[in-house]
mmCIF file of the C-alpha atoms, coordinates in Angstrom:
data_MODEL
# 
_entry.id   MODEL 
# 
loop_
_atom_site.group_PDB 
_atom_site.id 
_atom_site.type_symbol 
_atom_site.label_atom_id 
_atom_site.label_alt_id 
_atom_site.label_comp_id 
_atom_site.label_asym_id 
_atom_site.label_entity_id 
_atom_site.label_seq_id 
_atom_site.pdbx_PDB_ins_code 
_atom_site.Cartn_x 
_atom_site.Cartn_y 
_atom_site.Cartn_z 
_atom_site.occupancy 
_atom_site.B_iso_or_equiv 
_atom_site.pdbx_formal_charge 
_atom_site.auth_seq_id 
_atom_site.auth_comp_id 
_atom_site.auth_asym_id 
_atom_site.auth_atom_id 
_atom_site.pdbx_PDB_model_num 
ATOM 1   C CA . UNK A 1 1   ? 109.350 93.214  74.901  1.00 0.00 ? 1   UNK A CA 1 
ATOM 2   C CA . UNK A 1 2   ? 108.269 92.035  71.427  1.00 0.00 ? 2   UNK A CA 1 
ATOM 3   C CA . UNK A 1 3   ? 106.635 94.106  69.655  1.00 0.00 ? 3   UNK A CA 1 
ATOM 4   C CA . UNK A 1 4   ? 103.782 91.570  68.851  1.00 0.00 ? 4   UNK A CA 1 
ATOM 5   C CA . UNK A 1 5   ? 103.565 90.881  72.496  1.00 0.00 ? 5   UNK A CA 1 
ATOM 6   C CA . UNK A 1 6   ? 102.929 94.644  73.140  1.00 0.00 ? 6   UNK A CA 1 
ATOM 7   C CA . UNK A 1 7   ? 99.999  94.319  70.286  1.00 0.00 ? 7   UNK A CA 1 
ATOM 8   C CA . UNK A 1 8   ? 98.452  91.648  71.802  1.00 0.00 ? 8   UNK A CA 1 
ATOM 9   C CA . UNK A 1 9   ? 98.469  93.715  75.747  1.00 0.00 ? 9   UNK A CA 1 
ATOM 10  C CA . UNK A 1 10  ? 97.087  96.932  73.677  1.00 0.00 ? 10  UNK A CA 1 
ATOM 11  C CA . UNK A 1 11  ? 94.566  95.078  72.835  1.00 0.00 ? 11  UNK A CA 1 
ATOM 12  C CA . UNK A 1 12  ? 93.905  93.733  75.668  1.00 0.00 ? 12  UNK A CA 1 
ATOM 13  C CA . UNK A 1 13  ? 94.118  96.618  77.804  1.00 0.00 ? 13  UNK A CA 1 
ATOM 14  C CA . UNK A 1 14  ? 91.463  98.315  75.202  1.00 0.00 ? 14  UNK A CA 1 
ATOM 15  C CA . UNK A 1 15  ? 88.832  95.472  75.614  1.00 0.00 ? 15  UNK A CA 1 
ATOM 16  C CA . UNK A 1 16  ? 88.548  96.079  79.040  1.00 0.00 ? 16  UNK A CA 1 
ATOM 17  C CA . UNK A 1 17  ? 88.794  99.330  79.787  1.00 0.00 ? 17  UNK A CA 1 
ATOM 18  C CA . UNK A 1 18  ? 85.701  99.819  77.184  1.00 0.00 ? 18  UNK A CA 1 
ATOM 19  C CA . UNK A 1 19  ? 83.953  96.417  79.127  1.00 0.00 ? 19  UNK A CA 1 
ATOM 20  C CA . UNK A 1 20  ? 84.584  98.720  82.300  1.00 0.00 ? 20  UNK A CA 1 
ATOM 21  C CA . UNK A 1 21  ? 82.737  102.007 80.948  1.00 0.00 ? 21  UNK A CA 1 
ATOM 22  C CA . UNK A 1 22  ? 79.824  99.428  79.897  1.00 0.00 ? 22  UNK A CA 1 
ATOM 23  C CA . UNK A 1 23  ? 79.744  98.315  83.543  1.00 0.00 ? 23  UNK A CA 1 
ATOM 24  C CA . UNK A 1 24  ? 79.601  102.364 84.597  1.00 0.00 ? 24  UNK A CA 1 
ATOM 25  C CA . UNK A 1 25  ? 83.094  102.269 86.002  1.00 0.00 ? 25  UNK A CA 1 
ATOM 26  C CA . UNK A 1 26  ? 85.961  104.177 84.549  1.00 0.00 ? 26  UNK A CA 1 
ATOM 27  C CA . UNK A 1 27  ? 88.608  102.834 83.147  1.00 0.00 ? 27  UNK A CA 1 
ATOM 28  C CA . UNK A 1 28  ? 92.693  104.358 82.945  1.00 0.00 ? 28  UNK A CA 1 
ATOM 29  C CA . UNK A 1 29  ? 96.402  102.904 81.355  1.00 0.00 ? 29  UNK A CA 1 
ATOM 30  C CA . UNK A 1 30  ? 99.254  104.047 82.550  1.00 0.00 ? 30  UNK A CA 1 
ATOM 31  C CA . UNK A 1 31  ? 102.866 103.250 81.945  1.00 0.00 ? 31  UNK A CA 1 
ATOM 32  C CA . UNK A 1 32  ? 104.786 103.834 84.981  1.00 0.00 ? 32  UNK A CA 1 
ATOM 33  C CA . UNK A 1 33  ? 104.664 105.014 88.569  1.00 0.00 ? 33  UNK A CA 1 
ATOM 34  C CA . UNK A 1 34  ? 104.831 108.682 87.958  1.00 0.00 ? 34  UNK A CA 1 
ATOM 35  C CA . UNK A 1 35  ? 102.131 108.460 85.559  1.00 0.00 ? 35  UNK A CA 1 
ATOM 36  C CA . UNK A 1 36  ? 100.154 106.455 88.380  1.00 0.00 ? 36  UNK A CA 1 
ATOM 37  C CA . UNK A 1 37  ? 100.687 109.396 91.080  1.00 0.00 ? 37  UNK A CA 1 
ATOM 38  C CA . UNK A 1 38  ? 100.184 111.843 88.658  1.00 0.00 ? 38  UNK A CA 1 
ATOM 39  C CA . UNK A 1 39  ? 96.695  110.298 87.385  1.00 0.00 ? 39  UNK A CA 1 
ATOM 40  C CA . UNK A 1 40  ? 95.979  109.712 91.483  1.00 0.00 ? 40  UNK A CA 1 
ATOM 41  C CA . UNK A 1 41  ? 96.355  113.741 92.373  1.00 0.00 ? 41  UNK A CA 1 
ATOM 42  C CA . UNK A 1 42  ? 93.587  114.483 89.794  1.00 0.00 ? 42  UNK A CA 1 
ATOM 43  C CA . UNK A 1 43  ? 91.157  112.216 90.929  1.00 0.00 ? 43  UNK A CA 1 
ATOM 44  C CA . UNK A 1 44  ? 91.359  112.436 94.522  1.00 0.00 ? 44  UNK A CA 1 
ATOM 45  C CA . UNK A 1 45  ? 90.833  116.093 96.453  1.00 0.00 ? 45  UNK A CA 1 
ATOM 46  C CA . UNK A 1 46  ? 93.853  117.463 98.487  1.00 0.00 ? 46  UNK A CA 1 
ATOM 47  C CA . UNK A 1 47  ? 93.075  117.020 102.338 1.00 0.00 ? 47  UNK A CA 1 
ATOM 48  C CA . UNK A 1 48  ? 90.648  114.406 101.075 1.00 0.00 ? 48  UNK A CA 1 
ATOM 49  C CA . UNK A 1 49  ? 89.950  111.223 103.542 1.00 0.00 ? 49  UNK A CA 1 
ATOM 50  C CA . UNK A 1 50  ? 91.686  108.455 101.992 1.00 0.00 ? 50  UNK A CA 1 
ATOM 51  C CA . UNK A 1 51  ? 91.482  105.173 103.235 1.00 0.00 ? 51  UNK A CA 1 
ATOM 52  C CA . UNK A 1 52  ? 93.378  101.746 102.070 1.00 0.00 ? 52  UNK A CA 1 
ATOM 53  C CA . UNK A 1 53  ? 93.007  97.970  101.485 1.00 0.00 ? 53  UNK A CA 1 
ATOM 54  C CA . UNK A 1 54  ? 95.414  95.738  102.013 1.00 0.00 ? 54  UNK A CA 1 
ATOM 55  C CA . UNK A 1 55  ? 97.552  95.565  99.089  1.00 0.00 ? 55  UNK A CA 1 
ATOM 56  C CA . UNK A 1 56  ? 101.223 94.766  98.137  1.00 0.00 ? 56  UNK A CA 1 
ATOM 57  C CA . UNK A 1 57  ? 100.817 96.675  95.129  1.00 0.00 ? 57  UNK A CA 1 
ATOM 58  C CA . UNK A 1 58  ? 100.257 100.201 96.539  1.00 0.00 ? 58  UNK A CA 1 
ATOM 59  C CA . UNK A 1 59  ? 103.756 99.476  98.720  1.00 0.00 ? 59  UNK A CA 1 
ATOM 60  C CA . UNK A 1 60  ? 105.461 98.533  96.018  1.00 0.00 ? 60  UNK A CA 1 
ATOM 61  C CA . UNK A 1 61  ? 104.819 101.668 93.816  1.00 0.00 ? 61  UNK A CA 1 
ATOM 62  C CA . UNK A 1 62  ? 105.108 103.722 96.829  1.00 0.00 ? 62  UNK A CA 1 
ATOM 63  C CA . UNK A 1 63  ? 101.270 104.828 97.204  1.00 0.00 ? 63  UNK A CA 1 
ATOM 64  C CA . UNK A 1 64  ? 101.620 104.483 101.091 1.00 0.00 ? 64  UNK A CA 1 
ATOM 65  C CA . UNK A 1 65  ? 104.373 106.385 101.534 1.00 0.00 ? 65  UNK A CA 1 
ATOM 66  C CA . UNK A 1 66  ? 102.684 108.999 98.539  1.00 0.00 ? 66  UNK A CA 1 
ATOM 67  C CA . UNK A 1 67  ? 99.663  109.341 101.145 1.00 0.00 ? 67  UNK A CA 1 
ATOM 68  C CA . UNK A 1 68  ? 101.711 109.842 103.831 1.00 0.00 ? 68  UNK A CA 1 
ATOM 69  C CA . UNK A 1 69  ? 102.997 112.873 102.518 1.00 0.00 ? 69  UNK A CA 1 
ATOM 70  C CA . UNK A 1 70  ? 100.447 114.923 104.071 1.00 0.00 ? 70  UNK A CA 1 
ATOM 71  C CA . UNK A 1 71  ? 98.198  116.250 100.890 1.00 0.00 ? 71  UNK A CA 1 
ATOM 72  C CA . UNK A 1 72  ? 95.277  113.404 102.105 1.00 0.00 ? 72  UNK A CA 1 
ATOM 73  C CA . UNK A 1 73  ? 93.808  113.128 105.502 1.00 0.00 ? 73  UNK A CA 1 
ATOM 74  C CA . UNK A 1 74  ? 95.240  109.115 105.373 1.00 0.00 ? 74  UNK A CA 1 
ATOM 75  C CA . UNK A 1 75  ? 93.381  106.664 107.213 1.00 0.00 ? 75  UNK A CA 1 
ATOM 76  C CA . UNK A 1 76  ? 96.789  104.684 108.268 1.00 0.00 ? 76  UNK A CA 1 
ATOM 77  C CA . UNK A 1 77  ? 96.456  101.413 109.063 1.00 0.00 ? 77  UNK A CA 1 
ATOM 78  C CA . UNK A 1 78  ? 100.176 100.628 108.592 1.00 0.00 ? 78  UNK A CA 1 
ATOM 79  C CA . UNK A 1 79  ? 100.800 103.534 110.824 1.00 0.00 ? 79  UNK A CA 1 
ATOM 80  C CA . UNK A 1 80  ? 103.707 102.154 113.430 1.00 0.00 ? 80  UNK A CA 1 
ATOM 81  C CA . UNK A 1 81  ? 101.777 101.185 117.255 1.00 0.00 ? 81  UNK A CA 1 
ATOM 82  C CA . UNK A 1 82  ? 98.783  100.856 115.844 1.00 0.00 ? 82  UNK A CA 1 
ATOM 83  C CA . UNK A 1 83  ? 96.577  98.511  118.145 1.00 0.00 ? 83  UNK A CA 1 
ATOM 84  C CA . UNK A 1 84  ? 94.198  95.958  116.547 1.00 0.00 ? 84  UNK A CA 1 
ATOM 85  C CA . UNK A 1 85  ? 90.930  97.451  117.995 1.00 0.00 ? 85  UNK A CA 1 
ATOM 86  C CA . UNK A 1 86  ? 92.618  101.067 116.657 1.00 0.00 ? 86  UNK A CA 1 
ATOM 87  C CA . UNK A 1 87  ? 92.612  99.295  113.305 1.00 0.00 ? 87  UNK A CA 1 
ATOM 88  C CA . UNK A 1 88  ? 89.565  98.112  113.316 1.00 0.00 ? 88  UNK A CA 1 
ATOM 89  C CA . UNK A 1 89  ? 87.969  101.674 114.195 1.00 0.00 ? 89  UNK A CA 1 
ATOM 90  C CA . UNK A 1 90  ? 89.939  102.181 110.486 1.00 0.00 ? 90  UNK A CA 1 
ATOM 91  C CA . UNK A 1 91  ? 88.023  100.275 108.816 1.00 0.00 ? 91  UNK A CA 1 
ATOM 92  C CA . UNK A 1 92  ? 84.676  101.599 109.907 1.00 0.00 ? 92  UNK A CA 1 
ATOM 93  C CA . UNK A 1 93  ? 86.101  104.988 109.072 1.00 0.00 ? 93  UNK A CA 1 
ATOM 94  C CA . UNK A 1 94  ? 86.939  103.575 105.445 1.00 0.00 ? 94  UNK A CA 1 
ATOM 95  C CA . UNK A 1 95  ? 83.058  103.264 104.674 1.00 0.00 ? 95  UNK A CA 1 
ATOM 96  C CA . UNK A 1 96  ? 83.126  106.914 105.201 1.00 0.00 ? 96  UNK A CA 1 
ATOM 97  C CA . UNK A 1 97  ? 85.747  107.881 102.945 1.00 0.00 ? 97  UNK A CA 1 
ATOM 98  C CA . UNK A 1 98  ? 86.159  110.137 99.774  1.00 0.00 ? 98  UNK A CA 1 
ATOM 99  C CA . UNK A 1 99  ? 88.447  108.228 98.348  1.00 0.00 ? 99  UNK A CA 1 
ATOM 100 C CA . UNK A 1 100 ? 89.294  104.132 98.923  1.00 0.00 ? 100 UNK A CA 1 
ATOM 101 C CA . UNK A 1 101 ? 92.239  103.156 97.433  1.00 0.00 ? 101 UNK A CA 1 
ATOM 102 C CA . UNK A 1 102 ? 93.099  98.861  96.722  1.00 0.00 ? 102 UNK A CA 1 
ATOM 103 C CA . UNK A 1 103 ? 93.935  96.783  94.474  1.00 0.00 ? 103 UNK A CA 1 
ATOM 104 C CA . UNK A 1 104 ? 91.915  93.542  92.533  1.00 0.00 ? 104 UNK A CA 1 
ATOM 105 C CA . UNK A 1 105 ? 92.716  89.624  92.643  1.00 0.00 ? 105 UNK A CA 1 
ATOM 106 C CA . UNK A 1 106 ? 91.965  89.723  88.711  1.00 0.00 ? 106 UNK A CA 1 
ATOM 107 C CA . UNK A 1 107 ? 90.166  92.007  86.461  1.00 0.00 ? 107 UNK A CA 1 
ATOM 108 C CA . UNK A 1 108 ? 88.488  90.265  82.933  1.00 0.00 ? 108 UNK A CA 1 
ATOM 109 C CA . UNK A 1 109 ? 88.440  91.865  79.838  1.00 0.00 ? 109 UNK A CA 1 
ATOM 110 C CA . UNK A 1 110 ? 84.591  91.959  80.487  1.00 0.00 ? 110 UNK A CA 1 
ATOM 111 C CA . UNK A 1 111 ? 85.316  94.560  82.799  1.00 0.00 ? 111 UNK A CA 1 
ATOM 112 C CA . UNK A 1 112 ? 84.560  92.362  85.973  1.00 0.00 ? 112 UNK A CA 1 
ATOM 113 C CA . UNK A 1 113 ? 86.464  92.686  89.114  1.00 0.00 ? 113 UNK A CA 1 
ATOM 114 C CA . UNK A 1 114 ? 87.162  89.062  91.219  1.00 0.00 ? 114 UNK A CA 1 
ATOM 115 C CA . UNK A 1 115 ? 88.067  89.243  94.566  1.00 0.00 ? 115 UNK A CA 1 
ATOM 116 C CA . UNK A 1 116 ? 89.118  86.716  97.521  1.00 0.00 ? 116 UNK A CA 1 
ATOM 117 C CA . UNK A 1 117 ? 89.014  88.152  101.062 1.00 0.00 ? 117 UNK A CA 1 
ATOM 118 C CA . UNK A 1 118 ? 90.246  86.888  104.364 1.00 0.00 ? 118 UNK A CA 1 
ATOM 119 C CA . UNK A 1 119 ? 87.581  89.301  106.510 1.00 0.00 ? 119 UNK A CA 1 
ATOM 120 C CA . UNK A 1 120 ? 85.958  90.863  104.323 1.00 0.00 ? 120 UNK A CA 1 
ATOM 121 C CA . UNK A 1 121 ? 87.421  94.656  105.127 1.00 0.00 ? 121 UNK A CA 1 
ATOM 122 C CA . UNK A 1 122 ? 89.092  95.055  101.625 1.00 0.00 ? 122 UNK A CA 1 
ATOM 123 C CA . UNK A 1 123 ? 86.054  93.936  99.520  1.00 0.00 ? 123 UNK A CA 1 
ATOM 124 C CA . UNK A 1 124 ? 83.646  95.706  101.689 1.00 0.00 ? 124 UNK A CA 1 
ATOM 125 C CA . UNK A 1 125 ? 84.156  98.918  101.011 1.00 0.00 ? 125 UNK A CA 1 
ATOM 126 C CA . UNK A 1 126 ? 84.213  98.325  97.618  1.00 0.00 ? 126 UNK A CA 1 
ATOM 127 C CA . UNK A 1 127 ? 81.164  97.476  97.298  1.00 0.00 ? 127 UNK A CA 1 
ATOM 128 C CA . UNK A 1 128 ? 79.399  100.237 99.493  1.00 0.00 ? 128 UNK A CA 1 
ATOM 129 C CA . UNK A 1 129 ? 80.550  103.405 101.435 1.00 0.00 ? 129 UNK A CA 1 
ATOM 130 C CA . UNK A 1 130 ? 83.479  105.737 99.756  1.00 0.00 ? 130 UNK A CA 1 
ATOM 131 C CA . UNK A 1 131 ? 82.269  108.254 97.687  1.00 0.00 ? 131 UNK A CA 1 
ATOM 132 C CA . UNK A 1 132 ? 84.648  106.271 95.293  1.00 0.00 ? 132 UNK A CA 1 
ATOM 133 C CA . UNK A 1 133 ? 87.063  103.729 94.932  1.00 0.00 ? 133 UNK A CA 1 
ATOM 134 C CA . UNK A 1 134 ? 90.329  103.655 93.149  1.00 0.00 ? 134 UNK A CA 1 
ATOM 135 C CA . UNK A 1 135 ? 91.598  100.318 91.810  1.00 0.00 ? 135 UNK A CA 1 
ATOM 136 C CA . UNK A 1 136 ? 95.349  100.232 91.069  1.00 0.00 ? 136 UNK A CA 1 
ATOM 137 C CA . UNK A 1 137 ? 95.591  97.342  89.008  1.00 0.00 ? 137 UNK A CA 1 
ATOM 138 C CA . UNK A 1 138 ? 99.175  95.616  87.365  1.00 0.00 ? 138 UNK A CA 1 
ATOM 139 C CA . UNK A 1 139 ? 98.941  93.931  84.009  1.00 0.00 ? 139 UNK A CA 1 
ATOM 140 C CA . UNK A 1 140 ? 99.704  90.605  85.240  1.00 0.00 ? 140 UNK A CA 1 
ATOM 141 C CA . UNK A 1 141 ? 95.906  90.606  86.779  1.00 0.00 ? 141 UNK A CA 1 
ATOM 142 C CA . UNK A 1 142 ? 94.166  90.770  83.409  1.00 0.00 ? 142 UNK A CA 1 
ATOM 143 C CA . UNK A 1 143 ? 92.239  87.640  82.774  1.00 0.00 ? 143 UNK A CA 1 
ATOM 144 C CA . UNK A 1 144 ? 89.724  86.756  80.005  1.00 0.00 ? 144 UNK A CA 1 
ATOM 145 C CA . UNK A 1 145 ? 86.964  86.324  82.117  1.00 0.00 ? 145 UNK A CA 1 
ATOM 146 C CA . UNK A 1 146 ? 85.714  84.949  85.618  1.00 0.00 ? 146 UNK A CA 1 
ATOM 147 C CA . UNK A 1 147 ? 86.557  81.403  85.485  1.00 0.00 ? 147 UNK A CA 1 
ATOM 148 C CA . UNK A 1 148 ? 90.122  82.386  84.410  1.00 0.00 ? 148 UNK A CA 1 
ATOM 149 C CA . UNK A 1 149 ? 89.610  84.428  87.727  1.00 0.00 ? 149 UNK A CA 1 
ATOM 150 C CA . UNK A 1 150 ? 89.424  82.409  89.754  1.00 0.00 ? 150 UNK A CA 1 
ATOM 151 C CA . UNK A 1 151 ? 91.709  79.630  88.728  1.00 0.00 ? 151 UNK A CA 1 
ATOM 152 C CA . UNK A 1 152 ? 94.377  82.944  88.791  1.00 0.00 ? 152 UNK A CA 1 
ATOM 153 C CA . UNK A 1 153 ? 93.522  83.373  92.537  1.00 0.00 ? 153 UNK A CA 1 
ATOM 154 C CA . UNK A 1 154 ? 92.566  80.407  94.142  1.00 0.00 ? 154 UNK A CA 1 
ATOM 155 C CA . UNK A 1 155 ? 96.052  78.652  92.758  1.00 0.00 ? 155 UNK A CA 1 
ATOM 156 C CA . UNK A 1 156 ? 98.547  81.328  92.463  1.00 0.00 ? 156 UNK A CA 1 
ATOM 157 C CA . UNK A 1 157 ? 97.844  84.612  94.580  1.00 0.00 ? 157 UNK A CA 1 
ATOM 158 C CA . UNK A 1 158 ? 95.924  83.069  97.502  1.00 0.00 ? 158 UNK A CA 1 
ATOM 159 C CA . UNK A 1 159 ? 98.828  80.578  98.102  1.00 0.00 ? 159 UNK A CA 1 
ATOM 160 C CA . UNK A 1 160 ? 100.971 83.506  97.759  1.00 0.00 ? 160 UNK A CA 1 
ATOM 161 C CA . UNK A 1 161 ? 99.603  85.716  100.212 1.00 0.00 ? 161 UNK A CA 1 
ATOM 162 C CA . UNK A 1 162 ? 98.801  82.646  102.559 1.00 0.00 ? 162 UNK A CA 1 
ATOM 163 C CA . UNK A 1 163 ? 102.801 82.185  102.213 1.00 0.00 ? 163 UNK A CA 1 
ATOM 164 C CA . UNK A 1 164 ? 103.475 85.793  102.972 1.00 0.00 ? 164 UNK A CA 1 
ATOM 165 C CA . UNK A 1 165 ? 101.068 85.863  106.077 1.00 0.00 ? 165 UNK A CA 1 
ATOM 166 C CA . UNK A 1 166 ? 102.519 82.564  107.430 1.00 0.00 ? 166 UNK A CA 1 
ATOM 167 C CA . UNK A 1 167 ? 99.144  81.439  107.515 1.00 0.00 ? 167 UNK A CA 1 
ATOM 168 C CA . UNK A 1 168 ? 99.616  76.923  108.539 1.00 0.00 ? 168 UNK A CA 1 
ATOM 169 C CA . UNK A 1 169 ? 97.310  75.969  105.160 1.00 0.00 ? 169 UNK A CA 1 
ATOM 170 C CA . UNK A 1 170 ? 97.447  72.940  102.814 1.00 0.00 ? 170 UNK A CA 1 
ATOM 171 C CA . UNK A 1 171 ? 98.677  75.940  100.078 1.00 0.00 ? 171 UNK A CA 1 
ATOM 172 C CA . UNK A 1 172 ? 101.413 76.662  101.895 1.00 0.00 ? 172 UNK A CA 1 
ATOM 173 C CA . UNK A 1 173 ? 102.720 73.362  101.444 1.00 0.00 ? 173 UNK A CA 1 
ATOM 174 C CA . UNK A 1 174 ? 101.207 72.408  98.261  1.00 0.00 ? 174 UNK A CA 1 
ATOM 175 C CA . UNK A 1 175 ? 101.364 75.846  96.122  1.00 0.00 ? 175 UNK A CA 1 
ATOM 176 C CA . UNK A 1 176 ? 98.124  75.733  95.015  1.00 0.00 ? 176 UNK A CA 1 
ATOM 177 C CA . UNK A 1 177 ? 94.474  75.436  96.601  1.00 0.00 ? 177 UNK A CA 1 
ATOM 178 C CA . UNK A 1 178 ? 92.394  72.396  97.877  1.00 0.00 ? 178 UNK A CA 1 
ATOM 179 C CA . UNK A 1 179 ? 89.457  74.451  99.322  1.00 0.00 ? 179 UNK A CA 1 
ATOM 180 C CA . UNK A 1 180 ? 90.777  73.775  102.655 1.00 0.00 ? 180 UNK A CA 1 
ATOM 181 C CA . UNK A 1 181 ? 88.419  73.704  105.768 1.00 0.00 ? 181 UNK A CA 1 
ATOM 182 C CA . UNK A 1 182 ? 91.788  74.861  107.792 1.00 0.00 ? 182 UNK A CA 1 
ATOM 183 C CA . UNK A 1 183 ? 91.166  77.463  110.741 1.00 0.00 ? 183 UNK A CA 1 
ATOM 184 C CA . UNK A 1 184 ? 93.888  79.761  109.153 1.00 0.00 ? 184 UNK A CA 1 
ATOM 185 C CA . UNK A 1 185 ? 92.369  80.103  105.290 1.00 0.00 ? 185 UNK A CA 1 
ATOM 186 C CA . UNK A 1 186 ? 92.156  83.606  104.126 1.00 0.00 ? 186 UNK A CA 1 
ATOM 187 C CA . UNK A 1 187 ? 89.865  82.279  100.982 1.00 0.00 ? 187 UNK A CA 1 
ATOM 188 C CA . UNK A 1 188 ? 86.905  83.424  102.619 1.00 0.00 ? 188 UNK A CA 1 
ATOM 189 C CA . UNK A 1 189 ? 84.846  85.887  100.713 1.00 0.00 ? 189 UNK A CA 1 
ATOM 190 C CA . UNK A 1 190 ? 84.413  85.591  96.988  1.00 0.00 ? 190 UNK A CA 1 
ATOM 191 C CA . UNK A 1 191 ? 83.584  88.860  95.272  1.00 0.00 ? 191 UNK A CA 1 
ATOM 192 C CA . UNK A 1 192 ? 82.496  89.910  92.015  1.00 0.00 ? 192 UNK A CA 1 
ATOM 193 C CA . UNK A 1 193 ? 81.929  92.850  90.964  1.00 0.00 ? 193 UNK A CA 1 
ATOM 194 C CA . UNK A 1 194 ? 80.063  93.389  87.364  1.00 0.00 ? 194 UNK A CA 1 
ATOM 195 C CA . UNK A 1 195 ? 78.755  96.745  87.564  1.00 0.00 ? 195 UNK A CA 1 
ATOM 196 C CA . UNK A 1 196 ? 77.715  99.770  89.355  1.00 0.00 ? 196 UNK A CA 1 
ATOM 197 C CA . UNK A 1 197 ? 74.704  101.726 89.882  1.00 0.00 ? 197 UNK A CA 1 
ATOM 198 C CA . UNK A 1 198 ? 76.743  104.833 90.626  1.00 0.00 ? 198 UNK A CA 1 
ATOM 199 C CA . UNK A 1 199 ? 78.366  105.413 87.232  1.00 0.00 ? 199 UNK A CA 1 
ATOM 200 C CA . UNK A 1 200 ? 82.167  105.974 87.905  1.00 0.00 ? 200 UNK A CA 1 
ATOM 201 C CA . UNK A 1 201 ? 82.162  105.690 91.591  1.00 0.00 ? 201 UNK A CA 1 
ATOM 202 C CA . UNK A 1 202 ? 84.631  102.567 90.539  1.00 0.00 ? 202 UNK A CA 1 
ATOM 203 C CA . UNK A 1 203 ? 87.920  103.660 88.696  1.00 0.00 ? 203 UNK A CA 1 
ATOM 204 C CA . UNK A 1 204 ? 90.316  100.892 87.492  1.00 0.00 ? 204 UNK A CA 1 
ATOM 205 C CA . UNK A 1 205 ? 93.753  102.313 86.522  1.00 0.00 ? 205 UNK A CA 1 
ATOM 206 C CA . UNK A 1 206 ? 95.746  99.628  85.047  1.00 0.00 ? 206 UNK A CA 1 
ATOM 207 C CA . UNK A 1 207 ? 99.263  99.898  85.223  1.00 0.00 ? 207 UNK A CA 1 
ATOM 208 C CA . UNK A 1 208 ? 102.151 98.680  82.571  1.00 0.00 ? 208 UNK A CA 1 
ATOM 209 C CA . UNK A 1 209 ? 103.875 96.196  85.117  1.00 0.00 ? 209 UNK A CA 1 
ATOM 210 C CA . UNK A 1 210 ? 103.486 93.329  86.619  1.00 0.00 ? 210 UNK A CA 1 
ATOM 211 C CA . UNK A 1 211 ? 102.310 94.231  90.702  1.00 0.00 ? 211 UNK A CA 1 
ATOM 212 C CA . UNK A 1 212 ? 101.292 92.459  93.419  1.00 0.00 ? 212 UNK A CA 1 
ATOM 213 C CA . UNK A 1 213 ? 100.316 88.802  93.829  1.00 0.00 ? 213 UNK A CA 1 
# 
């Protein structure tokens, strides 16, 4: 990558991470997956009650599968046979906690976190329950502030995950959002998160790749 380009993401990076400890939530960079796991075993207790939101970034740098491994107590809700009112007990246990692990929709440089929710059991337990909650964040999420948010989500990752669910929406065919009134939309909770009372309860770890939708 150019080296000007890198400047420019340093920069970045730095303006919201110090936004986040203004907001009392901590705020982490790292550069690659094994800095990400190793980062994730100092902040979270072994045999520690870890729960998950849905999130196609923790698959794709192997957090599930890291979770699995047996040093948690992992509240699975990918685990294989699961029944729906089995995962739905999950996500009542999730409020309960130590440790609840997602990802963000976008994250501004004012150290804001914007979030789009289908049912409202990702968000959730962001906002109350866990003891605390881990945000593993690519750099492709960064945004400059909440209208850039939302533009980011409502016409490039809702589509996306619409797409991926097979949900029948207008996005799915379009690509980008109409504020449908469809049965099947997933844009149904709108969450932003500026600050919390608990200082650090929040912890954003931003990672040096481009994850998730």
């Amino acid at each position: 990558m150019d080296n000007h380009v890198l400047w420019y993401k340093e920069k970045q990076v730095l303006r919201t991470i110090e936004s986040l400890k203004k907001n009392n939530m901590e705020g982490y960079f790292v550069e690659n997956t094994e800095e990400l796991k190793q980062l994730l075993d100092t902040l979270m207790e072994e045999k520690s009650v870890v729960g998950v939101g849905d999130s196609m970034t923790l698959f794709s740098e192997g957090i599930i599968d890291y979770l699995r491994s047996g040093k948690y107590t992992f509240l699975d809700k990918y685990e294989e046979g699961i029944t729906s009112e089995e995962k739905k007990q999950i996500y009542i246990q999730n409020f309960s906690a130590d440790t609840f692990l997602s990802s963000t929709n976008a994250l501004t440089e004012n150290g804001e976190l914007y979030n789009i929710d289908g049912n409202g059991s990702r968000v959730a337990p962001m906002l109350y329950g866990p003891k605390q909650v881990i945000i593993v964040a690519g750099i492709n999420k960064l945004v400059k502030d909440l209208k850039e948010a939302e533009i980011r989500v409502r016409n490039y990752a809702a589509p996306i995950d619409a797409k991926r669910l097979g949900k029948d929406t207008p996005c799915t065919t379009l690509g980008y959002c109409v504020d449908c009134k469809s049965v099947n939309r997933i844009c149904n909770d709108f969450v932003v998160i500026r600050r919390q009372f608990i200082k650090d309860r929040i912890k954003v770890i931003i990672v040096d790749k481009e994850l998730g939708y």
